[in-house]
Residue, then its C-alpha position, 0 to 999 in steps of 0.5 A: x543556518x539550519x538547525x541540528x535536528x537530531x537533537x531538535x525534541x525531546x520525545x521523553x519530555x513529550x511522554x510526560x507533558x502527555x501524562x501517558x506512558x502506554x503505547x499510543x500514547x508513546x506513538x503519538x508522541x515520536x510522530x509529533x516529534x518527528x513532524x517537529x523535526x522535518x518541519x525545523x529543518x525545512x523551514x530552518x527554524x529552531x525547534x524551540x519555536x513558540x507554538x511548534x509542537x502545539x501545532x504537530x499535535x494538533x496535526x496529529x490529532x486531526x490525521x487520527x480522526x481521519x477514521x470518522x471523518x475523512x478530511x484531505x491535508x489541505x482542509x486540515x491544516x486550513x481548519x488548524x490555521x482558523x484557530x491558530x489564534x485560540x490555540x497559542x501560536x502564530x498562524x504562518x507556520x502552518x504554512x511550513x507544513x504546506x511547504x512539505x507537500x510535492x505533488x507526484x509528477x504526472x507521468x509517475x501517477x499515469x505509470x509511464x515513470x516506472x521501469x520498462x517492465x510495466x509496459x509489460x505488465x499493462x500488456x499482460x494485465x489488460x489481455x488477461x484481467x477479465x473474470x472469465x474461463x479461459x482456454x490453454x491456447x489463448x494463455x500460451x499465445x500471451x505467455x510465449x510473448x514474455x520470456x519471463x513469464x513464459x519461463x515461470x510456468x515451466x518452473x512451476x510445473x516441473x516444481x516438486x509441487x506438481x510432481x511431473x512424470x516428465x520436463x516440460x519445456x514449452x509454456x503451452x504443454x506446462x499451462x495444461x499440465x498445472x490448469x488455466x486457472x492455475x496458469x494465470x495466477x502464475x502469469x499475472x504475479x510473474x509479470x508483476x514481479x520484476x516491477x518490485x525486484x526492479x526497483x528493490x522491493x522485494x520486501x513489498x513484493x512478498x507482502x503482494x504475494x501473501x495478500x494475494x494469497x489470503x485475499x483470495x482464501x477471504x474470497x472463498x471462505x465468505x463466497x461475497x467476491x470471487x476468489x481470483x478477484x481477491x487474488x488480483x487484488x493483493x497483487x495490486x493493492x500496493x502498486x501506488x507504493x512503487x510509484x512513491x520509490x520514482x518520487x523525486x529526490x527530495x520529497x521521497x527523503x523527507x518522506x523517509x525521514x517521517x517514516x523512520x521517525x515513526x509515521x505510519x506508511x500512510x500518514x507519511x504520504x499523505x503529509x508528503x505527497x497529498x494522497x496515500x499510495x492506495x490513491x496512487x495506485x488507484x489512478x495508475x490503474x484507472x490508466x490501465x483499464x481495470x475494473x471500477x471495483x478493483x479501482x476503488x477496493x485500491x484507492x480506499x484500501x486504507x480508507x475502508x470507511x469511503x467505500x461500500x465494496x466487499x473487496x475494499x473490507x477485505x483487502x483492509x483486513x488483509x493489510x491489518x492481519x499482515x502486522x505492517x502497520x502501514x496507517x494508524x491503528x483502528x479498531x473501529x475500522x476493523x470491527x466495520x469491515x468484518x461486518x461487511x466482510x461477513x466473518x469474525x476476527x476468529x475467523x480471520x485469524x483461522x483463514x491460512x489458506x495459500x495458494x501453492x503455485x503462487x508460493x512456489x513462483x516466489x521460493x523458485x524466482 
């Protein structure tokens, strides 16, 4: 019989066996709670089991070092069963945390299990993700193609930002009116945006938004990548996150749960899946084409450490400024990637820049 796991650990116990009533310790301690817990209910033991929390938090200690030195779920846990012997309890319940992983299905980590509007916006992203110039007709000739997008070009342009003398009613005479570059920013968020209103993200899809927004101001203030690259970037930066929601069942509410207990984002995934939703992302996007450093600045976006790109610094600054907390806490990770980035944290804080066709295209959608 399975046990009941609401009441399976005693977080406050866990507080005072840590001998640490600040924060991170507090924090620690629900995430060790919460890996005890999922881990009782799967494998339909107690969760007084000699050794259980012994080993949630050895788990968590190694998932907190993972900022020095990176290590995939399998390696840790083979390392944890290595000294199950020395550490007090028996070495087969490490493989009951085995028993939490369900990989993605292939076609969701190729892109093909999204909803029917990412056919739309591979279509889009592939005619318009190159770093060039370009010309009002060849935005109109992709734009008219897409009702959607072709219709938020013209509300951004008849948008009291942009104070038309008269209503446009064509894509063509409304990406002239407001600029190309201006025109294709509009165009590759307004694909993207039904994707995560689709699926009921529009808490993620704002979190997009504003990436986009202050990646790009980063861009322009450091002048180390261009400022439509830094814009792309938060666009897609948490495309993997949408794949994790078309995860199966099963796997996607234990993931849940963990979430919910108080595991990061991040560390969920990884438990879960084997990967975080910025290595998911990174595959997807390899299948659509993009360039090998949005693919990376992507895939690492919460593992700064692995890449060398400025793009990675930066939209890792972006996520830390963005309060989510979707990994576990690093200092060492943020001093590294203001080095890279070239600025200070007076700086970051000081960068508010939005881009105001993005910000109407969300108020207007």
């Amino acid at each position: 019989m399975v046990p009941n796991v609401s009441m399976a650990v005693d977080v406050r116990t866990l507080e005072v066996a840590q001998g640490n009533q600040d924060s991170g310790a507090s924090a620690h301690c629900r995430r060790v709670a919460a890996l005890a817990m999922e881990l009782s209910r799967v494998a339909g033991f107690p969760s007084s089991t000699p050794g259980l929390l012994r080993l949630c938090n050895l788990v968590d200690q190694q998932f907190e070092s993972l900022q020095f030195e990176y290590k995939d779920t399998d390696s840790i846990l083979d390392e944890i069963r290595e000294f199950a012997p020395f550490e007090g309890f028996d070495a087969a319940l490490v493989e009951h945390f085995r028993g939490l992983r369900s990989r993605l299905p292939e076609q969701i980590r190729r892109g093909e299990g999204l909803p029917v509007e990412a056919g739309t916006a591979r279509q889009i992203f592939g005619a318009l993700g190159q770093e060039r110039e370009y010309e009002v007709h060849e935005l109109a000739a992709v734009a008219v193609k897409d009702p959607v997008v072709a219709a938020s070009l013209i509300r951004v342009a008849n948008s009291s930002l942009y104070s038309a003398a008269s209503r446009f009613a064509g894509a063509g005479p409304a990406i002239a009116y407001i600029g190309t570059v201006e025109a294709r920013k509009v165009m590759l968020a307004a694909v993207l945006r039904p994707l995560f209103t689709s699926a009921g993200l529009m808490r993620l899809w704002n979190h997009s938004v504003s990436a986009a927004q202050f990646c790009s101001a980063l861009a322009a203030k450091t002048e180390r990548v261009a400022e439509d690259e830094g814009l792309m970037l938060g666009l897609i930066h948490d495309f993997g996150s949408l794949a994790v929601h078309f995860a199966p069942r099963e796997s996607r509410d234990a993931y849940t749960r963990l979430v919910e207990r108080g595991c990061p984002v991040t560390y969920g995934e990884r438990l879960i899946f084997g990967c975080d939703h910025g290595e998911i992302g990174a595959e997807i996007l390899s299948n659509w084409n993009f360039s090998d450093e949005m693919i990376e600045a992507v895939r690492f976006h919460h593992q700064p450490e692995r890449s060398e790109g400025p793009l990675t610094a930066f939209i890792y600054l972006v996520e830390f400024w963005s309060g989510l907390d979707e990994d576990l806490p690093s200092f060492h990770r943020v001093e590294e990637c203001l080095r890279r980035a070239g600025l200070t944290l007076e700086a970051l804080a000081q960068t508010g820049t939005r881009n105001s066709a993005l910000k109407t295209l969300r108020s207007l959608t």
